[in-house]
Chimera marker file (.cmm) of the C-alpha trace (Angstrom):
<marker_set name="trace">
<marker id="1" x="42.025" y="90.042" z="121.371" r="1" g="1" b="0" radius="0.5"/>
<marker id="2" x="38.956" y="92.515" z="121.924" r="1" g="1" b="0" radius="0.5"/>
<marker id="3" x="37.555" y="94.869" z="119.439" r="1" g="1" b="0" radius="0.5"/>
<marker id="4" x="39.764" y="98.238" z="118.745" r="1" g="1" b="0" radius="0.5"/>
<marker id="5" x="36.102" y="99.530" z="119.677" r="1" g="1" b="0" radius="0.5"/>
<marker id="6" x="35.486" y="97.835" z="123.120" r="1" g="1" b="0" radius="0.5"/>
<marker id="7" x="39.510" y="98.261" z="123.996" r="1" g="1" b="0" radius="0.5"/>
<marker id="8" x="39.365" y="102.074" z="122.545" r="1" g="1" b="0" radius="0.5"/>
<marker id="9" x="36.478" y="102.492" z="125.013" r="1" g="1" b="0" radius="0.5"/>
<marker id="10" x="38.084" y="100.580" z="128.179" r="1" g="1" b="0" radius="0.5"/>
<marker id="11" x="41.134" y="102.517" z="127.516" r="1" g="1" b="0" radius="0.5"/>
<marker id="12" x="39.785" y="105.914" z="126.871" r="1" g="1" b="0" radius="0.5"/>
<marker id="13" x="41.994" y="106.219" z="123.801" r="1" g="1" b="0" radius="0.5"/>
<marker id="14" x="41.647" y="107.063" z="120.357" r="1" g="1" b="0" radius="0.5"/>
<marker id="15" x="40.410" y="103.835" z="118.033" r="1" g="1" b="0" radius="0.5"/>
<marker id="16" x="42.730" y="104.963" z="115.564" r="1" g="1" b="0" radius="0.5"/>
<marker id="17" x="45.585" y="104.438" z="118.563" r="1" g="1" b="0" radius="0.5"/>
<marker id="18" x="44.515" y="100.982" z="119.054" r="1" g="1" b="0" radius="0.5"/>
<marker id="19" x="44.613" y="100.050" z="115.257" r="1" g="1" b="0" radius="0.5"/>
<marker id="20" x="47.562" y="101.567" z="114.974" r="1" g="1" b="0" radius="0.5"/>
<marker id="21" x="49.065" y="99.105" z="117.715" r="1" g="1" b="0" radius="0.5"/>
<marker id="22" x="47.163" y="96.035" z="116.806" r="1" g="1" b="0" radius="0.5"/>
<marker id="23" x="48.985" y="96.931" z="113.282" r="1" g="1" b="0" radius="0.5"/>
<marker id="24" x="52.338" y="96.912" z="114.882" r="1" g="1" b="0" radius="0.5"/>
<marker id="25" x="51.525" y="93.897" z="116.573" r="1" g="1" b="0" radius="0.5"/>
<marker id="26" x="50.237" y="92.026" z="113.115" r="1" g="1" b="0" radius="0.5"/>
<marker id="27" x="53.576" y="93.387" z="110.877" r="1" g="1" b="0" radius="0.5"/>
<marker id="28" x="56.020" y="92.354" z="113.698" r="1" g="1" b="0" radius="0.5"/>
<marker id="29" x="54.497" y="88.742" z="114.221" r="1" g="1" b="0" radius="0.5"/>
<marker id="30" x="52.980" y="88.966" z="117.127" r="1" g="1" b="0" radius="0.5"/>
<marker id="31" x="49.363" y="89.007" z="116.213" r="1" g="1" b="0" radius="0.5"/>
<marker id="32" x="47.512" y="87.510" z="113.267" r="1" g="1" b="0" radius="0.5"/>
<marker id="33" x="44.405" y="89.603" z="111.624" r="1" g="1" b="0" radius="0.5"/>
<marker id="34" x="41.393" y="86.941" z="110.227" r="1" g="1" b="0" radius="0.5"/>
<marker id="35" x="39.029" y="89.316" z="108.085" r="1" g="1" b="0" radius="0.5"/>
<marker id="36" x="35.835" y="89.199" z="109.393" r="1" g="1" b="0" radius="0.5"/>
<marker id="37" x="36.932" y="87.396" z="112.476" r="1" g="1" b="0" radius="0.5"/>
<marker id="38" x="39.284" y="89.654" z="114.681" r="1" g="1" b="0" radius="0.5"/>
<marker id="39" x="43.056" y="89.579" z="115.530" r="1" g="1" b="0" radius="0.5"/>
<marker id="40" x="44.346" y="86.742" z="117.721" r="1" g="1" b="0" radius="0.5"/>
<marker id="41" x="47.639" y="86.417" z="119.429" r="1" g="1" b="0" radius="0.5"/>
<marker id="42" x="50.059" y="84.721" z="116.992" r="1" g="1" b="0" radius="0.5"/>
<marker id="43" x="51.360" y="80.946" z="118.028" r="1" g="1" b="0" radius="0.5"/>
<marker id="44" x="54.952" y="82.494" z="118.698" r="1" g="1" b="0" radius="0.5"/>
<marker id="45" x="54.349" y="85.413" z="120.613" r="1" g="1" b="0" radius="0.5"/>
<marker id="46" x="51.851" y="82.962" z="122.303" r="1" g="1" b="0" radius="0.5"/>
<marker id="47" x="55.015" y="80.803" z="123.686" r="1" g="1" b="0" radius="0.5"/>
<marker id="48" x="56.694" y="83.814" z="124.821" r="1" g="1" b="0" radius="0.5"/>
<marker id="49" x="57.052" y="83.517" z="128.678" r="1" g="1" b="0" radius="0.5"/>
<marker id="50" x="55.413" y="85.388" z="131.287" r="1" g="1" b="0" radius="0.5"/>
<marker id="51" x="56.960" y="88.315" z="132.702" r="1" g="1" b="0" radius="0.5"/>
<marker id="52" x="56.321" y="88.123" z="136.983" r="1" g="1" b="0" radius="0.5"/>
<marker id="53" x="58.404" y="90.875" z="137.870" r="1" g="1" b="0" radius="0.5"/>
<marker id="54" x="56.555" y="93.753" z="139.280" r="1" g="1" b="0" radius="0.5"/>
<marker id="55" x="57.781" y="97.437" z="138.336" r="1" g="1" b="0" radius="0.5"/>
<marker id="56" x="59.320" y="98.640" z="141.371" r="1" g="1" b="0" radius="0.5"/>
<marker id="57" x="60.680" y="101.948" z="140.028" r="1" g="1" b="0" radius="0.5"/>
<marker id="58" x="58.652" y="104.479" z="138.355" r="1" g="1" b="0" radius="0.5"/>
<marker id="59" x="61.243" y="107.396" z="138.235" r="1" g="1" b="0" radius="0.5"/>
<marker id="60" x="60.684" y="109.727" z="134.710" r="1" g="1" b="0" radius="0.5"/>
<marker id="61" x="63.709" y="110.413" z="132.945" r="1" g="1" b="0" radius="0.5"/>
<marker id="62" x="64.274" y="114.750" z="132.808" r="1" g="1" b="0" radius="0.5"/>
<marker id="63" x="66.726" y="116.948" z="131.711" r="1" g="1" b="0" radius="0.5"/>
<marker id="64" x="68.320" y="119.665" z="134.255" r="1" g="1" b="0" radius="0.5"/>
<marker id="65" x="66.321" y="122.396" z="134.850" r="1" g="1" b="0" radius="0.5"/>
<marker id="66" x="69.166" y="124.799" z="133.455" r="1" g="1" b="0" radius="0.5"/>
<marker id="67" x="69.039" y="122.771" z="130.170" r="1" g="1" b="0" radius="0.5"/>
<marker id="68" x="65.267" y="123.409" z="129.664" r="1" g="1" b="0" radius="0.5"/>
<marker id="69" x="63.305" y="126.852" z="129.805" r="1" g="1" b="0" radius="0.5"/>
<marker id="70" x="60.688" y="126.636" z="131.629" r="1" g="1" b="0" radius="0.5"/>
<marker id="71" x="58.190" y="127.703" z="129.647" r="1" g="1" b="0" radius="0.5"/>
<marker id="72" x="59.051" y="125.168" z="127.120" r="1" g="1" b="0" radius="0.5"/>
<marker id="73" x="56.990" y="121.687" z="126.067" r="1" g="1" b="0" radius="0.5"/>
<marker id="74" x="58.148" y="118.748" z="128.322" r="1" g="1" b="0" radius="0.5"/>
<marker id="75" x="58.674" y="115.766" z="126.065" r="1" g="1" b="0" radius="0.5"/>
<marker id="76" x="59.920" y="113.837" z="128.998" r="1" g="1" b="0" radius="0.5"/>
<marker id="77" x="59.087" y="109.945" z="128.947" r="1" g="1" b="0" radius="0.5"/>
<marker id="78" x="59.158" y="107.770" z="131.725" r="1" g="1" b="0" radius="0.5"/>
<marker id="79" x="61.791" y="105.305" z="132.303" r="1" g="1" b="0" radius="0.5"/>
<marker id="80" x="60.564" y="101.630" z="131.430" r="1" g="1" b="0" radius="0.5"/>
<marker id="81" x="61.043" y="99.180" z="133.676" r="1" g="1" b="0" radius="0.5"/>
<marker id="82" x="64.768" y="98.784" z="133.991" r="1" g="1" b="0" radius="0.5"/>
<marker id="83" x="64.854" y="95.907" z="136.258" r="1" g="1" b="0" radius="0.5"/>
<marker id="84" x="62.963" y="93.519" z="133.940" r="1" g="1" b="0" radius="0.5"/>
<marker id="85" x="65.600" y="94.585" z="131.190" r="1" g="1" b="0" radius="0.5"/>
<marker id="86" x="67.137" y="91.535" z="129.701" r="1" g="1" b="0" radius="0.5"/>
<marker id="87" x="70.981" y="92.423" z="130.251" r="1" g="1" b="0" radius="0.5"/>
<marker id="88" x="72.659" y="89.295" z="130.200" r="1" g="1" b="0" radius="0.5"/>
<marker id="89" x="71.369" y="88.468" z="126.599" r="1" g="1" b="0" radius="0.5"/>
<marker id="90" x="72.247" y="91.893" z="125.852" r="1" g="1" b="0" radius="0.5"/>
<marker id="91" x="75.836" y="91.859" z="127.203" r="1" g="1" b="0" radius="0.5"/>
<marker id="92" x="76.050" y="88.884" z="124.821" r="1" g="1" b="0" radius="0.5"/>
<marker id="93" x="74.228" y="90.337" z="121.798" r="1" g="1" b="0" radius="0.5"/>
<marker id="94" x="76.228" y="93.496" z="121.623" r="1" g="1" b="0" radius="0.5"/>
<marker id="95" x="79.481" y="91.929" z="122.515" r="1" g="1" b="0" radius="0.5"/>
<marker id="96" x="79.660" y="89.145" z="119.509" r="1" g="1" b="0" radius="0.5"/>
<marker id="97" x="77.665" y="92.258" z="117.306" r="1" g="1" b="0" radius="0.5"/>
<marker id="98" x="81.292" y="94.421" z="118.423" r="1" g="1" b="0" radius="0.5"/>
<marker id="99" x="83.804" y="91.282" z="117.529" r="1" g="1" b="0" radius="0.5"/>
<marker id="100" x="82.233" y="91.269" z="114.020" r="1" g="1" b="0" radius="0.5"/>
<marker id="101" x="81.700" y="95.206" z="113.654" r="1" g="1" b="0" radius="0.5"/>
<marker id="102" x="83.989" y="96.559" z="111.037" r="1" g="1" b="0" radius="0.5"/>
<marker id="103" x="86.837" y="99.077" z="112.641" r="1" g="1" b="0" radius="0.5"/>
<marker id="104" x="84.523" y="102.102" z="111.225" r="1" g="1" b="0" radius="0.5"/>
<marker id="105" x="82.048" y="101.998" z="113.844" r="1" g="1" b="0" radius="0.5"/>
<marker id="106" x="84.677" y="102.685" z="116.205" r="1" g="1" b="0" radius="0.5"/>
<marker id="107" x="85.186" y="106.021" z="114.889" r="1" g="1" b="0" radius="0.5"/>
<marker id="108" x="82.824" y="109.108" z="113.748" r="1" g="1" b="0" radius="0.5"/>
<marker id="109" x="79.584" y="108.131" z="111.153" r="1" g="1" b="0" radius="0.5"/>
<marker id="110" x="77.434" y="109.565" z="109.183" r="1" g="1" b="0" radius="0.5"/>
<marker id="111" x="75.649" y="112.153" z="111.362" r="1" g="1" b="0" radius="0.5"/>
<marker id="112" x="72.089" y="111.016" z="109.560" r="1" g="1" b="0" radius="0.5"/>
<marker id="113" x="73.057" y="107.404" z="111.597" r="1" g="1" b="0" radius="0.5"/>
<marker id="114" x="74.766" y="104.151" z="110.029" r="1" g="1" b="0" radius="0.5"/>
<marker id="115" x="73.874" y="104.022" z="106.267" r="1" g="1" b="0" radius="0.5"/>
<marker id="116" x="73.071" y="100.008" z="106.835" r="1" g="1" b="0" radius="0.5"/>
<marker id="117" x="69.977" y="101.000" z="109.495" r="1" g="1" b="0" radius="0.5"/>
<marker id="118" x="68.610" y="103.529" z="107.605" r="1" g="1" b="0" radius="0.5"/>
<marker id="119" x="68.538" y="101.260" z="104.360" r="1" g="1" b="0" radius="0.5"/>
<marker id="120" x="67.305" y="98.500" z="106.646" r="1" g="1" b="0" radius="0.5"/>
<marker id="121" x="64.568" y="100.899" z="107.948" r="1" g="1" b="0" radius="0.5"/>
<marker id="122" x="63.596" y="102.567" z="104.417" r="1" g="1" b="0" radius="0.5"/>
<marker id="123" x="63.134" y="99.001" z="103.549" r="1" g="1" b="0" radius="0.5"/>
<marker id="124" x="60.663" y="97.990" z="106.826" r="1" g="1" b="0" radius="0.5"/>
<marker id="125" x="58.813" y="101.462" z="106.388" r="1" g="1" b="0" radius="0.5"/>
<marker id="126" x="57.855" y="100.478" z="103.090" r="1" g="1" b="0" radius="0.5"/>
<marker id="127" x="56.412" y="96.918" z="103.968" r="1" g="1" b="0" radius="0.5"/>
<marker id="128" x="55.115" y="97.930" z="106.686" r="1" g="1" b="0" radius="0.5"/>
<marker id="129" x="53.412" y="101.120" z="106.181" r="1" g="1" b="0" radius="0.5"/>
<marker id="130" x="53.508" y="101.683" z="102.113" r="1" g="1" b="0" radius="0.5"/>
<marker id="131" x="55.971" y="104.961" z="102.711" r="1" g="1" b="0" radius="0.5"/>
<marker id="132" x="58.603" y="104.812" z="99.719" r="1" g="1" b="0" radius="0.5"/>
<marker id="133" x="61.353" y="106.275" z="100.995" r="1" g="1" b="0" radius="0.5"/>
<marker id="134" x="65.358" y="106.533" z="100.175" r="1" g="1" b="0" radius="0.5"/>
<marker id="135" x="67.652" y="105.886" z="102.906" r="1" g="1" b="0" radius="0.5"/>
<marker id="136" x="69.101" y="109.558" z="102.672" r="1" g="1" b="0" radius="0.5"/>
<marker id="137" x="65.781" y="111.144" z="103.648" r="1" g="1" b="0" radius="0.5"/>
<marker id="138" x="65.988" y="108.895" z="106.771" r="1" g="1" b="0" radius="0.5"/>
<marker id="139" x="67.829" y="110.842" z="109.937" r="1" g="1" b="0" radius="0.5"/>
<marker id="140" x="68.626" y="108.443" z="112.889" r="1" g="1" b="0" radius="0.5"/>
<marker id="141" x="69.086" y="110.094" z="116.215" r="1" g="1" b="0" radius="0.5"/>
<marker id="142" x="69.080" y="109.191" z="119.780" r="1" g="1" b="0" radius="0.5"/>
<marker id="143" x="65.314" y="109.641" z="120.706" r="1" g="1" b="0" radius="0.5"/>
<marker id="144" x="62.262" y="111.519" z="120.474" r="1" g="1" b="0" radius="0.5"/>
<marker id="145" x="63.636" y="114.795" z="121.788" r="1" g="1" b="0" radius="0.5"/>
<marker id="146" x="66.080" y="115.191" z="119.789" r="1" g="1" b="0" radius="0.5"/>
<marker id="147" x="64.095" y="114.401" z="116.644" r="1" g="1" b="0" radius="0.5"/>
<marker id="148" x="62.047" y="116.953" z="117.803" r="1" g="1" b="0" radius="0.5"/>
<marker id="149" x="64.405" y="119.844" z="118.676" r="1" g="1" b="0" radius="0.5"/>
<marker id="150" x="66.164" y="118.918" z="114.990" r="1" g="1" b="0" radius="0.5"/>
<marker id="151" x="62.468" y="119.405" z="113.188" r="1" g="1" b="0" radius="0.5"/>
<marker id="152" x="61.942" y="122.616" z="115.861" r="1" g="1" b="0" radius="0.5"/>
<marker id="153" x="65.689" y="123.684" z="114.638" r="1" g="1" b="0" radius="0.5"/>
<marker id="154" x="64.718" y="123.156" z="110.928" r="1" g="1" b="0" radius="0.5"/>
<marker id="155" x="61.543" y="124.781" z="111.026" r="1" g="1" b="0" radius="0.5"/>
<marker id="156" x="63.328" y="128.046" z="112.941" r="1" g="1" b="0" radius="0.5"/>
<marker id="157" x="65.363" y="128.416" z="110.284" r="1" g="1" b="0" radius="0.5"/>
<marker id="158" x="62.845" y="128.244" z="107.746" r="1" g="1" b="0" radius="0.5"/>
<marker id="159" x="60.914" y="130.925" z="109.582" r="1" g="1" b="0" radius="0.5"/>
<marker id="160" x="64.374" y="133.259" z="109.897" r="1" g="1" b="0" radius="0.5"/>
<link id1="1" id2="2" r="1" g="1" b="0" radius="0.2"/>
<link id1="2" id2="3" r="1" g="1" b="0" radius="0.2"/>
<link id1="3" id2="4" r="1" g="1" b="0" radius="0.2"/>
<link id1="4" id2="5" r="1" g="1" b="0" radius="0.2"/>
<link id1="5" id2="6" r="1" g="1" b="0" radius="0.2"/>
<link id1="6" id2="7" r="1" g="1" b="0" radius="0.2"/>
<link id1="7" id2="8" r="1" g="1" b="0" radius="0.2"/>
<link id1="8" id2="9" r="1" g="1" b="0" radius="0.2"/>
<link id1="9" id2="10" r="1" g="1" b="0" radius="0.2"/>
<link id1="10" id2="11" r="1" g="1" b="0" radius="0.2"/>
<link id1="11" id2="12" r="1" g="1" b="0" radius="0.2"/>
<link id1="12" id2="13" r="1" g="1" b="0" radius="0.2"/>
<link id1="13" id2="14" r="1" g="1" b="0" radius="0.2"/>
<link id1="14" id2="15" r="1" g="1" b="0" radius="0.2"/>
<link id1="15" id2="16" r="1" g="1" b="0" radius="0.2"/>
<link id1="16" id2="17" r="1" g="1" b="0" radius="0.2"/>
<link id1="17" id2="18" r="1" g="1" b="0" radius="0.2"/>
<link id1="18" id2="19" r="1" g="1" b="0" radius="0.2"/>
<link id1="19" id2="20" r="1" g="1" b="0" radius="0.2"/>
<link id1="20" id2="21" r="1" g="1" b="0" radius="0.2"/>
<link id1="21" id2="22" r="1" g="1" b="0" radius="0.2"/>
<link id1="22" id2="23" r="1" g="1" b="0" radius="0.2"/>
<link id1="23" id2="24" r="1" g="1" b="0" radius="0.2"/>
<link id1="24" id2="25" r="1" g="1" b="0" radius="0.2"/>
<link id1="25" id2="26" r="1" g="1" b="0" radius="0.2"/>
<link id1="26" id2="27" r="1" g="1" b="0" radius="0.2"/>
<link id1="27" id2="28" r="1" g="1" b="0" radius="0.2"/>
<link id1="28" id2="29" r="1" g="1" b="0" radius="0.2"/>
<link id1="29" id2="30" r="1" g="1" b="0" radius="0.2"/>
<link id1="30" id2="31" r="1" g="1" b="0" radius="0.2"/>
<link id1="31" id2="32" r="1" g="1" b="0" radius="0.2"/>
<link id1="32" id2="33" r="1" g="1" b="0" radius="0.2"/>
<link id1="33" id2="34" r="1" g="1" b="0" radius="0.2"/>
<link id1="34" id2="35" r="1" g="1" b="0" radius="0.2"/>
<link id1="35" id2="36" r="1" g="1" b="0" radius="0.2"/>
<link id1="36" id2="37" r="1" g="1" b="0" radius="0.2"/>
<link id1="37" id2="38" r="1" g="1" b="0" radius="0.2"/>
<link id1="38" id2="39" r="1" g="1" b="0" radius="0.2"/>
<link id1="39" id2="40" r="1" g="1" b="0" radius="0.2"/>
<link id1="40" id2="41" r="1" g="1" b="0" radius="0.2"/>
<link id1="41" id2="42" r="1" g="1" b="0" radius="0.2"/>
<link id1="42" id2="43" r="1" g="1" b="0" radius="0.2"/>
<link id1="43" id2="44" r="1" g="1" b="0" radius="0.2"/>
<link id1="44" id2="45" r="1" g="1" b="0" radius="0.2"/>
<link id1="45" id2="46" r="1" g="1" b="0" radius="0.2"/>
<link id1="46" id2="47" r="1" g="1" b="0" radius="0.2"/>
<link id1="47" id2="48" r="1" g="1" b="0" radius="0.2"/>
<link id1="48" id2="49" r="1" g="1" b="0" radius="0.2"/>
<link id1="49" id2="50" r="1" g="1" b="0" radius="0.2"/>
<link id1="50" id2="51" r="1" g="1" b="0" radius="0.2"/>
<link id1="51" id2="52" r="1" g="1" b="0" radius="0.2"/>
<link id1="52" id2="53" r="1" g="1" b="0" radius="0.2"/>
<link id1="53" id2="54" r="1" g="1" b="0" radius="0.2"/>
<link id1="54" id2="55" r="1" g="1" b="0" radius="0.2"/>
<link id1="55" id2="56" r="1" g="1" b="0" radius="0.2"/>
<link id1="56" id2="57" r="1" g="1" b="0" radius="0.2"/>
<link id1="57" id2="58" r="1" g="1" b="0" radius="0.2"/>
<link id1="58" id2="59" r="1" g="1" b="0" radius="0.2"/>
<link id1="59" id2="60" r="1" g="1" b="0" radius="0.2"/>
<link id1="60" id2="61" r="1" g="1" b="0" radius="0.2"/>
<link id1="61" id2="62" r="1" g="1" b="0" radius="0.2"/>
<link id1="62" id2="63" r="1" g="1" b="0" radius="0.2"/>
<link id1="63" id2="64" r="1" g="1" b="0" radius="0.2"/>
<link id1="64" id2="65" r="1" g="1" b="0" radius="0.2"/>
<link id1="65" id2="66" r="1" g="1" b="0" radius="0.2"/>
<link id1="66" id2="67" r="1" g="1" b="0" radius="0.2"/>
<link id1="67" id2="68" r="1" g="1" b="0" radius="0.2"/>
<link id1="68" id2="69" r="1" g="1" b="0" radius="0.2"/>
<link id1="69" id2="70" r="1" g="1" b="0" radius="0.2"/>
<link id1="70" id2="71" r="1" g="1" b="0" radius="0.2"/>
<link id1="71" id2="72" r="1" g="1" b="0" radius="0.2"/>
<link id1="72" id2="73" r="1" g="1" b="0" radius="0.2"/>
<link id1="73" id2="74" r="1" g="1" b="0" radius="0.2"/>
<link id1="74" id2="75" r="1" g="1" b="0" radius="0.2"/>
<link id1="75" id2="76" r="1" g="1" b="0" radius="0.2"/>
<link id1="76" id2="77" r="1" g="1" b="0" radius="0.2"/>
<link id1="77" id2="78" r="1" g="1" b="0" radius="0.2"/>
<link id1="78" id2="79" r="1" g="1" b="0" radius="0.2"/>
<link id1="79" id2="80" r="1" g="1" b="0" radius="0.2"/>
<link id1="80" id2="81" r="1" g="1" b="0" radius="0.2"/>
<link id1="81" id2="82" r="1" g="1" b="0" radius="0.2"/>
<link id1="82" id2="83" r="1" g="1" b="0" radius="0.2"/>
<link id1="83" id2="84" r="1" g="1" b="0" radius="0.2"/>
<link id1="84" id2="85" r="1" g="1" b="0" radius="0.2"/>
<link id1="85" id2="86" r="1" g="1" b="0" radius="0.2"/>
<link id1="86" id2="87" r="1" g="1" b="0" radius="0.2"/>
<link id1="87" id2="88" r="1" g="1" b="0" radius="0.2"/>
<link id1="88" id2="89" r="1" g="1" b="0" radius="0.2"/>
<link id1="89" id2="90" r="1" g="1" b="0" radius="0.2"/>
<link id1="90" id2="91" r="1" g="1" b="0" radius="0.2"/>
<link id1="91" id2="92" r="1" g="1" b="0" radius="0.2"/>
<link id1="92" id2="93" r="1" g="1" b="0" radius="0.2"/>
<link id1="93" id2="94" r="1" g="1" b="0" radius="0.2"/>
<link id1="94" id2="95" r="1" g="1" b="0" radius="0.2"/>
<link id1="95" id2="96" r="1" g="1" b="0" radius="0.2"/>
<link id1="96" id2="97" r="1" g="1" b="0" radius="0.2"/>
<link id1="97" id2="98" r="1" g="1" b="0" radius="0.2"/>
<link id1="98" id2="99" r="1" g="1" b="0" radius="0.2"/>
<link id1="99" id2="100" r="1" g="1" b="0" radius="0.2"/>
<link id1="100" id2="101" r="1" g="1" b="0" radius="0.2"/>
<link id1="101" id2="102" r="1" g="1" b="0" radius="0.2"/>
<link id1="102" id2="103" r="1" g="1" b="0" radius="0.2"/>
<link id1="103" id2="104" r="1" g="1" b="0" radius="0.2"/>
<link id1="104" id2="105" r="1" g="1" b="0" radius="0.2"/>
<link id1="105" id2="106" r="1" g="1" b="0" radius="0.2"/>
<link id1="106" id2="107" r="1" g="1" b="0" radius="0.2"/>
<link id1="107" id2="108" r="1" g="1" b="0" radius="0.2"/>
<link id1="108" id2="109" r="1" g="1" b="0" radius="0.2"/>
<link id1="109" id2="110" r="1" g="1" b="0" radius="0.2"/>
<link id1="110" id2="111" r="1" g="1" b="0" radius="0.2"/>
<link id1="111" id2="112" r="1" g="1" b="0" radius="0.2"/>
<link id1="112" id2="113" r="1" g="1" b="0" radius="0.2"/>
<link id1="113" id2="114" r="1" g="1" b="0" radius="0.2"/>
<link id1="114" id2="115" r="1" g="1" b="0" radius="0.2"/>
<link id1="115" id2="116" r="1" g="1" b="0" radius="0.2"/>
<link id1="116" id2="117" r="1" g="1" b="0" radius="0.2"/>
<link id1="117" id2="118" r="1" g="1" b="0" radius="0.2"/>
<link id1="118" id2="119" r="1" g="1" b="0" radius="0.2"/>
<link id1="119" id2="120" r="1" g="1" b="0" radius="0.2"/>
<link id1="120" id2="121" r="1" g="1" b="0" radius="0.2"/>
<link id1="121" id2="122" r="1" g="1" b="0" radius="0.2"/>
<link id1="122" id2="123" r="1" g="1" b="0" radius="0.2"/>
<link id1="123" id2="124" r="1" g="1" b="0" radius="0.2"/>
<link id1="124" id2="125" r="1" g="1" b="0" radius="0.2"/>
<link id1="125" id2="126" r="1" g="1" b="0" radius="0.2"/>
<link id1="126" id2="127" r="1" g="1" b="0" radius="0.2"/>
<link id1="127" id2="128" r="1" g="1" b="0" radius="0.2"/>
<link id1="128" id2="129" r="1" g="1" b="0" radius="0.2"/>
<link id1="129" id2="130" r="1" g="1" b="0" radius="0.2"/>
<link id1="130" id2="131" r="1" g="1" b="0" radius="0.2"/>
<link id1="131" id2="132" r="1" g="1" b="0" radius="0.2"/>
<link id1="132" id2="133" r="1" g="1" b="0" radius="0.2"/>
<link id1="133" id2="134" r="1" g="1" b="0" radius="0.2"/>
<link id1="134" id2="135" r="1" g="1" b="0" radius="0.2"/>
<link id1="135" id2="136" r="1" g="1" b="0" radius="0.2"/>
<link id1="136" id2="137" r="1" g="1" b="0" radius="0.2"/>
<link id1="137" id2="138" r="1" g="1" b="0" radius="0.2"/>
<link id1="138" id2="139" r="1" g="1" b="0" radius="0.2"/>
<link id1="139" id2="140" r="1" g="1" b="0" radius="0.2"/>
<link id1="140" id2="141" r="1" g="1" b="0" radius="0.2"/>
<link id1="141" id2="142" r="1" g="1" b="0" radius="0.2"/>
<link id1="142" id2="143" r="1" g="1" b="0" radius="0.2"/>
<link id1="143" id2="144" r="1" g="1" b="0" radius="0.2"/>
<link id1="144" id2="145" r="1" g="1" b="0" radius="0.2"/>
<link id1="145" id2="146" r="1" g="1" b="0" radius="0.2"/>
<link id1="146" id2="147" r="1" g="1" b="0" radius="0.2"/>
<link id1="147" id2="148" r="1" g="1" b="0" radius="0.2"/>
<link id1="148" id2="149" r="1" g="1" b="0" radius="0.2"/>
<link id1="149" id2="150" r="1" g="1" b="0" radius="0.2"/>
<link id1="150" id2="151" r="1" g="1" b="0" radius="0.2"/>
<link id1="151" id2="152" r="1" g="1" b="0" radius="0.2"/>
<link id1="152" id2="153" r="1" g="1" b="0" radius="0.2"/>
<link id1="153" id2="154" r="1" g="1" b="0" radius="0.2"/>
<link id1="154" id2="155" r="1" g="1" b="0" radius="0.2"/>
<link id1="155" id2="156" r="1" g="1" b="0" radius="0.2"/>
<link id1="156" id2="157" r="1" g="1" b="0" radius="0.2"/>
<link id1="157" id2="158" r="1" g="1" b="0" radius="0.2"/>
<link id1="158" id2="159" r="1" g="1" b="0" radius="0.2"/>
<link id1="159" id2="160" r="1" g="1" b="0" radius="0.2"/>
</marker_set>
């Protein structure tokens, strides 16, 4: 893979954005780190196949104009590209993941998100980034934005 220098440079990006990714890509297997040498692509990820689909939709995903002020901070993201999403392994993931799901998840949770993820996630986000965490400090929601407008709400209040 090239340098986080040369790619921070053909990208116009931040090097501390590309070693940030190239971590990602090393803790989740899909890139191996040699010191002294570089990062290569890992022999699994290498085997992965080839995605030849091109994008054909680049639509960006926005809330009504009533829901947002306008002189608020769009956090809109675009929408990825929905027609290379894998849904038929999907359909089958989530519907042998429902026949084993105990009755609970059926109903209301925990509004911080299923106690299972965020113990699975306090776990990951200490081998992975060295953050010691406990699973009730960990708030799951839906997306960026509304991590956001909680932290915006919480610091508002704070303020009051």
């Amino acid at each position: 893979m090239p340098s986080t220098r040369d790619l921070s440079r053909e990208l116009h990006v931040s090097r501390n954005t590309i070693l940030t990714a190239y971590d990602m890509l090393v803790s989740e297997g899909f890139a191996n780190s040699v010191p002294g040498s570089g990062i290569y692509v890992s022999q699994s990820a290498a085997s992965l196949p080839l995605c030849e689909t091109s994008v054909a939709d680049y639509s960006v995903a926005s809330l009504s104009t009533d829901a947002v002020p306008p002189y608020a901070i769009s956090f809109d993201s675009g929408i990825p590209s929905l027609d290379l999403f894998p849904r038929s392994r999907w359909n089958r993931i989530i519907t042998s993941t429902f026949r084993e799901a105990p009755v609970s998840v059926l109903g209301y949770d925990d509004p911080q998100g299923r106690p299972e993820l965020r113990s699975v996630l306090a776990s990951y986000l200490k081998k992975t980034r060295g953050v010691n965490c406990d699973p009730g400090q960990i708030i799951i929601t839906a997306g960026a934005k509304q991590g956001l407008t909680l932290f915006i709400l919480s610091l508002w209040k704070i303020m009051q």
